[in-house]
C-alpha positions in Angstrom: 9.9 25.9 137.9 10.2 29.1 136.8 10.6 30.2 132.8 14.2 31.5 132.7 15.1 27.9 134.7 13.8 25.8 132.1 15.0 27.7 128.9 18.7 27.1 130.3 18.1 23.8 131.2 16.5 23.4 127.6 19.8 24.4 126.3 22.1 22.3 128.8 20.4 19.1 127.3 20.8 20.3 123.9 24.6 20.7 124.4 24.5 17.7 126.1 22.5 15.9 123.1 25.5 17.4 120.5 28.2 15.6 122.8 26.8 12.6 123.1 26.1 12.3 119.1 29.7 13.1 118.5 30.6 10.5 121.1 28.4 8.1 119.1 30.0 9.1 116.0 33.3 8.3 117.2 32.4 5.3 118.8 31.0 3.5 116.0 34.1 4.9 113.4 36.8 3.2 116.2 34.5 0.3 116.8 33.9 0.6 120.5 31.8 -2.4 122.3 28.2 -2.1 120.7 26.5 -1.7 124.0 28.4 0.9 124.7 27.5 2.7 121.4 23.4 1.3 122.4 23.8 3.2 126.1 24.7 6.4 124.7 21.8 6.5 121.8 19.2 5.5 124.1 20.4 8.5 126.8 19.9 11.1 123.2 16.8 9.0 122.9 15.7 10.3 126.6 17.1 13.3 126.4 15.5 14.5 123.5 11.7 13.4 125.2 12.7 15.6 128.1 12.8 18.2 126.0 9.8 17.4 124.5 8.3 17.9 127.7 10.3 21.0 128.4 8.3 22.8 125.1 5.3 22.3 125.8 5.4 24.0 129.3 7.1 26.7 128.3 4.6 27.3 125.6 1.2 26.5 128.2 3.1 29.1 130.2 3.3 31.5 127.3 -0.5 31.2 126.1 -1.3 31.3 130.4 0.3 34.7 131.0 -1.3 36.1 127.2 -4.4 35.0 128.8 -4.0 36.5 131.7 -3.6 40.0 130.3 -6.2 39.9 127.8 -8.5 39.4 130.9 -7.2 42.2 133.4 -7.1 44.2 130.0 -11.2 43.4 129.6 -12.0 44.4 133.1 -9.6 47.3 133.0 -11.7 48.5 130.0 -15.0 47.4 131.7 -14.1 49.2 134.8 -13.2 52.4 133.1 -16.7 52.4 131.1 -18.2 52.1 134.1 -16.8 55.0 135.5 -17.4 57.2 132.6 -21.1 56.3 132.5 -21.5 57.0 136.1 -19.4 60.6 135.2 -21.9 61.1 132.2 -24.9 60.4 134.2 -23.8 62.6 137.5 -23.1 65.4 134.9 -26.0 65.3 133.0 -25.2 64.9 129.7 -27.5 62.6 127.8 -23.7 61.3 126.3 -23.7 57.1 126.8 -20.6 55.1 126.1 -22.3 51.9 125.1 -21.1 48.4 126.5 -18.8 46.0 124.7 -19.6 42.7 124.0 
């Protein structure tokens, strides 16, 4: 699923979470059936695990991607000392760009 999907979803079930605790708080000031009041508390309950699952994948997906630049951003940087050592040593000049660690 891709980001953007689960950041609105993320905020549906939040909404969702705020309606059914004002539902609750109605419920118990008029009095309604218990069980009734029980259902709706255990459905925040679930809801607000799913979105504990939602976070944690949008944030793997976060660190994934920074990872995935800082990598083609090493080899961009390896490749292009590469190239300017085999420029410098074509040339002739006794000039070495020395290897990062």
């Amino acid at each position: 699923m891709h980001k953007h999907k689960l950041i609105a979803l993320q905020k549906i079930i939040e909404e969702k979470i705020g309606s059914l605790r004002e539902e609750v708080e109605i419920a118990t000031n008029v009095k309604l059936n218990p069980l009734y009041i029980a259902d709706r508390k255990d459905e925040i309950e679930f809801l607000q695990w799913t979105i504990g699952t939602i976070i944690p994948i949008l944030y793997y997906d976060n660190e994934e991607r920074q990872q995935l630049r800082s990598t083609k951003m090493r080899l961009e940087l390896a490749e292009t000392i590469r190239s300017e050592n085999v420029l410098s040593e074509s040339s002739g000049s006794k000039f070495e760009i020395k290897r990062l660690q």
